[in-house]
C-alpha positions as CSV (number, residue, x, y, z in Angstrom):
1,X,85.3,35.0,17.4
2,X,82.8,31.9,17.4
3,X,83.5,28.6,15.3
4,X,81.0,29.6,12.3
5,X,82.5,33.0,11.9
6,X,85.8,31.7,11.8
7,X,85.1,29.0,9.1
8,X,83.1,32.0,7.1
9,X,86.4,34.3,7.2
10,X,88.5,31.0,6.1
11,X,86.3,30.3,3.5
12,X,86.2,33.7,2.0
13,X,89.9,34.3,2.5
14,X,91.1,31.5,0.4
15,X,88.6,32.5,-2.2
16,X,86.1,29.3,-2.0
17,X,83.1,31.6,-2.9
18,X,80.9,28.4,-3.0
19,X,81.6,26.7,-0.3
20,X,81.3,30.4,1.8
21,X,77.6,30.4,0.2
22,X,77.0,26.7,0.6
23,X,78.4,27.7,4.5
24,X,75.8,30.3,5.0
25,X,72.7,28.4,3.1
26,X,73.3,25.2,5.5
27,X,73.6,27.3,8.3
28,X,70.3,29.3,7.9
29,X,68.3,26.5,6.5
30,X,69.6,24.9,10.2
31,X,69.2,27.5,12.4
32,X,67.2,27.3,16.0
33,X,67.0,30.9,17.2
34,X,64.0,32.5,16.5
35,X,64.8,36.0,16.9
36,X,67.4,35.2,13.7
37,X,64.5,33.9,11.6
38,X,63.8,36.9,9.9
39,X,67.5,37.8,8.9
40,X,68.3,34.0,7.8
41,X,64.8,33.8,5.9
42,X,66.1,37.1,4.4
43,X,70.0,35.8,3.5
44,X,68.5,32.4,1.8
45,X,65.6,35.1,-0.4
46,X,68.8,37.3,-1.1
47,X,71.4,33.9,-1.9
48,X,68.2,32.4,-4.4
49,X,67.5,36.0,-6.2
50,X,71.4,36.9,-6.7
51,X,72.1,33.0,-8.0
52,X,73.6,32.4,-4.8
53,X,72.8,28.4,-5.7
54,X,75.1,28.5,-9.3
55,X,77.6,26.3,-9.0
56,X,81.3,27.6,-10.5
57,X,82.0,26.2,-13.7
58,X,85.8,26.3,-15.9
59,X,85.5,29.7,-17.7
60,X,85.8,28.2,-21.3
61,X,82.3,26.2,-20.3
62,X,80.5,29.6,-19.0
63,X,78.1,30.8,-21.6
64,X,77.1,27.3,-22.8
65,X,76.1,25.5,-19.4
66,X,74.2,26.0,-16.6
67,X,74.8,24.4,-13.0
68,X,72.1,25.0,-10.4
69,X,72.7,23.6,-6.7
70,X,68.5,22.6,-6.7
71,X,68.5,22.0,-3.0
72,X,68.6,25.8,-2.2
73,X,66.4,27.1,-5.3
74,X,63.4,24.5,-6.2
75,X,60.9,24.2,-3.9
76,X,58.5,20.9,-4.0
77,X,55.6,21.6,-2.4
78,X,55.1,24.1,-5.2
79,X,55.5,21.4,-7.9
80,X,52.9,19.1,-8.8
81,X,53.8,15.4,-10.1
82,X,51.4,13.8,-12.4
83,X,51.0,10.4,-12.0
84,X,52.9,10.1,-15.8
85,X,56.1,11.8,-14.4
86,X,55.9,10.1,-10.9
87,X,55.7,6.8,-12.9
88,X,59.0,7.9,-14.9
89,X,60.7,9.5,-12.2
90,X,60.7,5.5,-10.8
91,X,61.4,4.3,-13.8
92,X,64.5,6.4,-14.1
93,X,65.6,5.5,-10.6
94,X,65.2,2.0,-11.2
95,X,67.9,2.6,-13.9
96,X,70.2,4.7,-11.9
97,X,70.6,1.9,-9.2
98,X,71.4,-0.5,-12.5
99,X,73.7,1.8,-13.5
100,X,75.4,1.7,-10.9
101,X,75.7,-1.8,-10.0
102,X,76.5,-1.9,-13.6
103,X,79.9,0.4,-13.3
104,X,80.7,-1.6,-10.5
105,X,81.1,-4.6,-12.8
106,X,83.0,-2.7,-14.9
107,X,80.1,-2.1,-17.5
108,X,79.2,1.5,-18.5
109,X,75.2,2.0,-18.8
110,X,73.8,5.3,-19.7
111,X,70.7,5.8,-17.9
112,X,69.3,8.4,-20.6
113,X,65.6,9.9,-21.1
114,X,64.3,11.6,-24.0
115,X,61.3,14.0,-22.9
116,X,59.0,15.7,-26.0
117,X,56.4,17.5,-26.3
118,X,54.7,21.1,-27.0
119,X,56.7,23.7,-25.6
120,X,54.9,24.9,-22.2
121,X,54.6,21.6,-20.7
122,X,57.9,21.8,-17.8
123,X,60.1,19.2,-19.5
124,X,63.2,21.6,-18.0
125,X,61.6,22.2,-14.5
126,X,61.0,18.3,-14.5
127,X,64.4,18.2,-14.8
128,X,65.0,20.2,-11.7
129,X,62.7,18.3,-9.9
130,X,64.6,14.8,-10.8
131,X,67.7,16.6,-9.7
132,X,66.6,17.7,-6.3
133,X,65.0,14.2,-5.6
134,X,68.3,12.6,-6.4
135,X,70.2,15.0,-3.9
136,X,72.8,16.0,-7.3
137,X,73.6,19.3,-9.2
138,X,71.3,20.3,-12.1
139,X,73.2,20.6,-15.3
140,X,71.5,22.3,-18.4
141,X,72.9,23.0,-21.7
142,X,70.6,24.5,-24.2
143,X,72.1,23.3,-27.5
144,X,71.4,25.9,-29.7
145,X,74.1,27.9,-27.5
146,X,76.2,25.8,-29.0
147,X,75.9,26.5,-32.7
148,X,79.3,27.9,-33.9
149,X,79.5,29.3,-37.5
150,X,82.9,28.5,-37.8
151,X,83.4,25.1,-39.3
152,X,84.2,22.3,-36.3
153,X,83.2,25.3,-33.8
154,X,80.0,23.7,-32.9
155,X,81.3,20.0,-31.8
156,X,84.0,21.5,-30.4
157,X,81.7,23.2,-28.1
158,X,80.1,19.7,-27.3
159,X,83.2,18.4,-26.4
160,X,83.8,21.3,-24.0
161,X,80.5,20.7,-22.3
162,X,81.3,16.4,-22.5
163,X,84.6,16.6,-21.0
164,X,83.5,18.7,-18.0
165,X,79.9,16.1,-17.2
166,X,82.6,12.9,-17.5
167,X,82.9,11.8,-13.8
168,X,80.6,14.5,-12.2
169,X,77.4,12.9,-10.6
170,X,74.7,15.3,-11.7
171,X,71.1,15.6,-13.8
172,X,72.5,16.4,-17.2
173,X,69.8,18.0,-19.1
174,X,70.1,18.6,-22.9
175,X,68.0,21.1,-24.2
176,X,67.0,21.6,-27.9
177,X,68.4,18.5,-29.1
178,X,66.8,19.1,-32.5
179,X,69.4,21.7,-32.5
180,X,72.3,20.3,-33.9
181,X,71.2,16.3,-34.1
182,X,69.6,16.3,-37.4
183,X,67.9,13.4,-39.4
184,X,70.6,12.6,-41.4
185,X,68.0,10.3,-43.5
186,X,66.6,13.9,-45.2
187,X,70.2,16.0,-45.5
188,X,71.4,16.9,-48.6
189,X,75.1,17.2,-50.4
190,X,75.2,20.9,-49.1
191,X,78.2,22.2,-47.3
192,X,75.6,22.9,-44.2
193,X,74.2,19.2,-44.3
194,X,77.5,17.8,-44.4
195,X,78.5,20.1,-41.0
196,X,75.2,19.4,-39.1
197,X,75.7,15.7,-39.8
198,X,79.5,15.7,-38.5
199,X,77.7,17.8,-35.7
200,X,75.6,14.9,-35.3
201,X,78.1,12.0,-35.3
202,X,80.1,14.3,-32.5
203,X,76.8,14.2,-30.5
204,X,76.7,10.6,-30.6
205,X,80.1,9.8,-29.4
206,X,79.9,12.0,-26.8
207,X,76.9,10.5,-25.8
208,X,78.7,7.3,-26.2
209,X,81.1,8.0,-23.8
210,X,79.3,9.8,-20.5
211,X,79.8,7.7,-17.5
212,X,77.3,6.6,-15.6
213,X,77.7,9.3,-12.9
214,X,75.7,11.5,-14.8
215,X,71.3,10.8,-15.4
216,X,70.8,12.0,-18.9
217,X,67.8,13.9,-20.3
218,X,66.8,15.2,-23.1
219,X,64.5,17.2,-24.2
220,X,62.9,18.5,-27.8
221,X,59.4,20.0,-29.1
222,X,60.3,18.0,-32.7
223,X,61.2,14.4,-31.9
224,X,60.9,14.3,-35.9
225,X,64.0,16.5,-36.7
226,X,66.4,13.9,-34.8
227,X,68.4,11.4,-36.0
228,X,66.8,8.1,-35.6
229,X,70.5,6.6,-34.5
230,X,70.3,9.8,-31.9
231,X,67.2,8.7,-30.6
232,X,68.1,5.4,-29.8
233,X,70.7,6.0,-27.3
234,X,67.9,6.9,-25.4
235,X,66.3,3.7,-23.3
236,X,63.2,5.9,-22.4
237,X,61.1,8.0,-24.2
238,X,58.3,9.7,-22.5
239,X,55.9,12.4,-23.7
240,X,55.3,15.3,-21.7
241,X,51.7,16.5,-21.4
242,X,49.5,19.1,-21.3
243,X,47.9,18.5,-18.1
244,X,44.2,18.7,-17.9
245,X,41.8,21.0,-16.1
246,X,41.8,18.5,-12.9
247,X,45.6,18.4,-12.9
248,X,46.2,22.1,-13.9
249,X,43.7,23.2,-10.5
250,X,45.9,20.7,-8.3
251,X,49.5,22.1,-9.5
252,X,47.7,25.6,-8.7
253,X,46.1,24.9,-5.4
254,X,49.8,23.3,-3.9
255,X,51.6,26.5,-5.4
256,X,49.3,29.0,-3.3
257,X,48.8,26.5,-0.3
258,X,52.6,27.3,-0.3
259,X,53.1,30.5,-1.0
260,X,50.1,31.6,1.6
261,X,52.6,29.9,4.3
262,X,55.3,32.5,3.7
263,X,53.6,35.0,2.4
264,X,52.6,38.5,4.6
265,X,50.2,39.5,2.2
266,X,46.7,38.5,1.6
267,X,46.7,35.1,-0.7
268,X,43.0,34.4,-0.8
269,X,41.1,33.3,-4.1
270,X,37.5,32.3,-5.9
271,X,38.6,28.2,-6.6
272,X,35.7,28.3,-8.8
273,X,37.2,31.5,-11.1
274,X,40.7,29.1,-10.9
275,X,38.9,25.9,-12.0
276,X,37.4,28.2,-14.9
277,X,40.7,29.3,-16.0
278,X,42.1,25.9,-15.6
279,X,39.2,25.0,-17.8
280,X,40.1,27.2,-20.8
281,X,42.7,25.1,-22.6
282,X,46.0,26.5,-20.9
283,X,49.7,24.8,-20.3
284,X,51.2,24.5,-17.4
285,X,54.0,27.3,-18.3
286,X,50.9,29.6,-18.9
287,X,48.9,29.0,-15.5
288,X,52.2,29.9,-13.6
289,X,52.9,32.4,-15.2
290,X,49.5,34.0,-14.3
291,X,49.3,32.7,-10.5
292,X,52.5,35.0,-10.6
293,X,51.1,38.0,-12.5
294,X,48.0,37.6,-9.9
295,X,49.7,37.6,-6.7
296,X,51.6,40.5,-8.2
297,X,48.8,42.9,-8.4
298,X,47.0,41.2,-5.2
299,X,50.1,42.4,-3.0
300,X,49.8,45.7,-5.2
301,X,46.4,46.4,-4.2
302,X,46.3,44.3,-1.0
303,X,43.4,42.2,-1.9
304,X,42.2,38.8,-3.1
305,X,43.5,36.9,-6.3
306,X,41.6,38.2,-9.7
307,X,42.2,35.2,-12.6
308,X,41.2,36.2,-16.4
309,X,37.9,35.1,-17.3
């Protein structure tokens, strides 16, 4: 038995599932021998399409966050930086090396980002894309996952989700945080208001107390709905834009330049027919979503890229 195969078997034997898969992905993604190409190429497709890259979280935290290990499922040459996010993405590294000269002085910063805009726009996957330029776990939690009907369920569920980010460098991304943080300023004397603004005051001292291991974003298509004292433990907030027509044809030209470098079927296309459909008021979401649906059928029918007119 060689020394990989023997570290593999120890790995699996004491039941450290992902550091076995973190094992295999490091070994592929390293590998010199070109006749195992093929298979590794195949192992790192199989470990991204069976969530090989989630990262194990305490049971009672399952169904209410998400951990993605970005290095092994987001791919940058497929993602396309406007200059507005490149400019924040500085920005928010500028603050993380603060932060941390901060917590050496024994001062706790939170280096936290609130992101809005239409829905469509990739405030999450820009949150992926922060995480894998860091080199650190991507953490989501959707908060409207965790809306409890019982009374106290829901900031018990934010404590859950708290407890487990205190101490663990990562991207923390908060979904949704029109959720649960409402604008205390319009509630009423109901027995709902008065819940959603103890929700509220839980969300803050949580918020309150994250370390600064952890860059926090958030992220909401109603900036209105949240409580003004919500929104100002957040140092930046950036709006997150439709691209135009220019930017939408660059963000579709780098994800076909790339896919046509690992692809074995045909990825050819009219630029002119893309620049149209650029042209024709779409979001970002939208133009993925349709470069996917187009190599779809191109593989289908083994011929060039057809975009809706």
């Amino acid at each position: 038995m060689n020394k990989n195969l023997c570290t593999l078997m120890t790995l699996v034997a004491h039941n450290q599932i992902d550091k076995a898969r973190d094992f295999v992905k490091k070994y592929c993604e390293t590998n010199e021998v070109k006749s195992d190409y093929g298979y590794c190429n195949m192992l790192l497709s199989q470990l991204r399409r069976s969530g090989g890259y989630l990262m194990e979280l305490p049971p009672d935290i399952q169904s209410l966050l998400f951990k993605e290990d970005v290095s092994g499922t987001f791919i940058p040459e497929r993602y396309y930086v406007s200059a507005r996010e490149a400019a924040l993405t500085e920005r928010i590294l500028r603050k993380n090396r603060s932060a941390q000269r901060l917590s050496n002085a024994g001062i706790t910063y939170l280096n936290a980002t609130l992101l809005y805009g239409e829905s469509g726009t990739g405030k999450t996957q820009y949150g992926r894309y922060l995480a894998y330029t860091m080199g650190v776990p991507f953490c989501y939690f959707n908060l409207s996952r965790a809306v409890d009907s019982l009374m106290g369920g829901t900031s018990k569920n934010l404590n859950k989700v708290f407890n487990y980010i205190k101490g663990t460098p990562c991207v923390f991304m908060i979904d949704e945080l029109d959720a649960v943080s409402s604008n205390r300023a319009r509630s009423d004397s109901t027995s709902a208001s008065s819940e959603m603004n103890r929700t509220t005051i839980s969300l803050m001292q949580n918020l309150d107390q994250l370390s600064s291991d952890a860059v926090l974003l958030a992220a909401t298509n109603r900036p209105e709905l949240i409580d003004d004292a919500v929104k100002r433990r957040f140092s930046i907030r950036h709006k997150v834009q439709v691209f135009n027509s220019d930017e939408l044809l660059q963000m579709s030209e780098n994800f076909l330049a790339d896919v046509k470098t690992h692809a074995d079927f045909l990825v050819e296309y009219d630029r002119e027919g893309l620049a149209r459909y650029c042209a024709s008021g779409v979001k970002q979401s939208q133009v993925i979503d349709m470069l996917t649906e187009s190599l779809a059928e191109a593989v289908e029918k083994d011929a060039a890229l057809v975009f809706p007119k």
